[in-house]
MITORVEX-138351 format. One line per 3 residues: number of its first residue (from 1); their letters; for each residue x, y, z of C-alpha. Coordinates in nm, 4 decimals. Last residue first. Example, Ala and Ser with C-alpha at 12.3 -4.5 7.8 and 13.67 -1.06 7.14 Angstrom:
2
2 = SA = 1.3670 -0.1060 0.7140  1.2300 -0.4500 0.7800
! end
This chain:
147
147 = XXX = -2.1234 -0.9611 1.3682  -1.9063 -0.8556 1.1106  -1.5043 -0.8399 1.2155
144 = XXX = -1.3896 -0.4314 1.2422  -1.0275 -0.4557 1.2192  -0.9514 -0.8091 1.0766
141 = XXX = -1.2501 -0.8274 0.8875  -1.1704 -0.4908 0.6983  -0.8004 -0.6363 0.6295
138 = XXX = -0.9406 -0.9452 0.4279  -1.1901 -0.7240 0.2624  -0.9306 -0.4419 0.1596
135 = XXX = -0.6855 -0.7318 0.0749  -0.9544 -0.8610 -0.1984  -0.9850 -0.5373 -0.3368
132 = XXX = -0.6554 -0.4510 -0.4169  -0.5739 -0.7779 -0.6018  -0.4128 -0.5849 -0.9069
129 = XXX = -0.3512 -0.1979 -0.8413  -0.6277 0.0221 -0.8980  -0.8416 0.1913 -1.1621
126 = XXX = -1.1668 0.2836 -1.0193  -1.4833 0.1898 -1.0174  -1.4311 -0.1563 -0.8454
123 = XXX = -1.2666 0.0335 -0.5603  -1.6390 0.1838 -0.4346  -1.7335 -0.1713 -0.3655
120 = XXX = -1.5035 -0.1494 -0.0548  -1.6657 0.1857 0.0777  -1.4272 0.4643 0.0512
117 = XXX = -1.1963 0.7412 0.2160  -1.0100 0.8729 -0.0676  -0.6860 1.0050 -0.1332
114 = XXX = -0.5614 1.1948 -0.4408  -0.1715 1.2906 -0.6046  0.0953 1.0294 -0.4411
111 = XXX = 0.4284 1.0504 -0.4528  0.4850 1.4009 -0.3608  0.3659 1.3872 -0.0649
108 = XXX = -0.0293 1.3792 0.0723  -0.1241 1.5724 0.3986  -0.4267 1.3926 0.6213
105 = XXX = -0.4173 1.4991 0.9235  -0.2500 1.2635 1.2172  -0.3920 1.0221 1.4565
102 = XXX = -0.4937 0.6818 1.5051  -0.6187 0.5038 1.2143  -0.6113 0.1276 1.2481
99 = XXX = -0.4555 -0.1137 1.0387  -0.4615 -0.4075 0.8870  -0.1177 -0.4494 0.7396
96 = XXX = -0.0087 -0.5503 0.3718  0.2971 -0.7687 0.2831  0.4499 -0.6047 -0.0858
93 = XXX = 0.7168 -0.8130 -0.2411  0.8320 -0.6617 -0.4693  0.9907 -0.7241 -0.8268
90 = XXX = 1.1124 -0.4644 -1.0763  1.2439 -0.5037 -1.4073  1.2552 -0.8739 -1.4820
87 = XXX = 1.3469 -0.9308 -1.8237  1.0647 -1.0258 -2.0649  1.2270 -0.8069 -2.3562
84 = XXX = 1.0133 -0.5242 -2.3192  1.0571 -0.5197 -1.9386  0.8642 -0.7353 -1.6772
81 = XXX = 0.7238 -0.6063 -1.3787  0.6186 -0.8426 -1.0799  0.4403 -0.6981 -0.7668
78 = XXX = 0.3707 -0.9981 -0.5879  0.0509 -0.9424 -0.2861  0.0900 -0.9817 0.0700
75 = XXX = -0.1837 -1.0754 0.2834  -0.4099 -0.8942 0.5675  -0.1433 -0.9375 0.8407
72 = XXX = -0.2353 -0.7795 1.1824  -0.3251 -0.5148 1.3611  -0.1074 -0.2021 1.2546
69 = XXX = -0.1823 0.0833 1.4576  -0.1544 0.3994 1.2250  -0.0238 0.7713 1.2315
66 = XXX = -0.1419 0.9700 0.9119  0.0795 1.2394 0.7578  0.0106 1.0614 0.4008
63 = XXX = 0.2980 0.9595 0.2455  0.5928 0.9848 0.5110  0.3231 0.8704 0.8034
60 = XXX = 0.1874 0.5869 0.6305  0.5698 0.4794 0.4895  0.7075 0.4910 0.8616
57 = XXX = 0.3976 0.3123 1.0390  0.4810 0.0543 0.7644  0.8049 0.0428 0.8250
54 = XXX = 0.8039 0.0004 1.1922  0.5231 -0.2714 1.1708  0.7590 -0.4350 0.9256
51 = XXX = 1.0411 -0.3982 1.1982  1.3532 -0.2056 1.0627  1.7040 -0.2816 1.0783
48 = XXX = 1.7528 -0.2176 0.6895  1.4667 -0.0012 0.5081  1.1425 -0.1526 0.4248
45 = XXX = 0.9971 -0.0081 0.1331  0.7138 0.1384 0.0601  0.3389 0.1869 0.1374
42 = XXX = 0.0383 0.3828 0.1189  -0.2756 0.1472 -0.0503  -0.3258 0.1498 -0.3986
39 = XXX = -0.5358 0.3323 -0.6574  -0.3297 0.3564 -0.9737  -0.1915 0.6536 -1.1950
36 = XXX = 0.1276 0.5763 -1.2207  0.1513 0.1724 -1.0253  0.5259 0.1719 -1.0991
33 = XXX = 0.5983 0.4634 -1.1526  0.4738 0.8102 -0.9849  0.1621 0.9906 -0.8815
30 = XXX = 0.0201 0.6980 -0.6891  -0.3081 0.7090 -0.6095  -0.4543 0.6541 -0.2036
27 = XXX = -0.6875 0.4441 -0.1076  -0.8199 0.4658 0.2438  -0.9979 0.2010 0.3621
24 = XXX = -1.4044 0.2378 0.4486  -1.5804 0.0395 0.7501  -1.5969 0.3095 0.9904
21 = XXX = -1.2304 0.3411 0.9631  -0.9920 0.1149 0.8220  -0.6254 0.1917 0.7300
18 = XXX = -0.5123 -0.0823 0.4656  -0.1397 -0.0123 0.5131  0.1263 -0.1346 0.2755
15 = XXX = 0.4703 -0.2725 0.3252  0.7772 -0.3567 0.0969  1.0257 -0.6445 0.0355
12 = XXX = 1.2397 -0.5785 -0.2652  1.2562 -0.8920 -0.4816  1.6564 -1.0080 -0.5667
9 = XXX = 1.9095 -0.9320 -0.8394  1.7161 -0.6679 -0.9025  1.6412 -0.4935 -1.2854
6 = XXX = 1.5882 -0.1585 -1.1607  1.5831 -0.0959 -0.7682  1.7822 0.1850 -0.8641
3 = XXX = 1.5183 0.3569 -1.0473  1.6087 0.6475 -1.2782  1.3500 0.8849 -1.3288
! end
């Protein structure tokens, strides 16, 4: 596959959704490069003219079928890919929403190959992008604070 966001002059700004419900995020794993193999959180690109909240809503639905609220920033993360000479390959961006599930059936593209409704400790057992966990705390007390 060849990527066109290959060797930027520039990062790519992108959007992810932590969706949280009853306490558990979806994770979803990617079924393509970067992040092959890799629980993440759905997300892409944001496309010219769009809100983030657009995007993201956008990306959730495209990937999984789901329709989302977004509540509010949970943190952003740098996705920073270096090729065998140390070039920069691919750089994003990548701000992550707090979100609530709201409709929709779950109904994966081709992009990504499982989805899992988990428990935050649950991530530490599988292989997932880097800082995942920490933004699936940070967004869980943003949508359902402790008491």
């Amino acid at each position: 596959m060849n990527d066109a966001r290959a060797y930027p002059s520039h990062p790519y700004l992108a959007v992810s959704a932590a969706i949280i419900r009853d306490g558990k995020v979806l994770a979803v794993r990617r079924a393509r490069k970067p992040a092959l193999a890799h629980y993440t959180l759905p997300g892409g690109g944001v496309e010219t003219g769009e809100t983030l909240h657009e995007a993201v809503c956008r990306e959730v639905m495209e990937e999984t079928g789901l329709e989302i609220e977004p509540i509010a920033l949970a943190g952003h993360r740098e996705a920073i890919v270096p090729d065998a000479q140390g070039a920069v390959k691919l750089h994003f961006v990548i701000l992550c929403f707090a979100s609530r599930l709201t409709g929709g059936e779950l109904s994966l593209n081709d992009e990504l190959d499982d989805a899992r409704w988990l428990v935050p400790a649950e991530l530490a057992t599988l292989k997932t992008t880097e800082g995942l966990a920490e933004i699936v705390e940070a967004a869980i007390d943003l949508v359902e604070p402790r008491r």
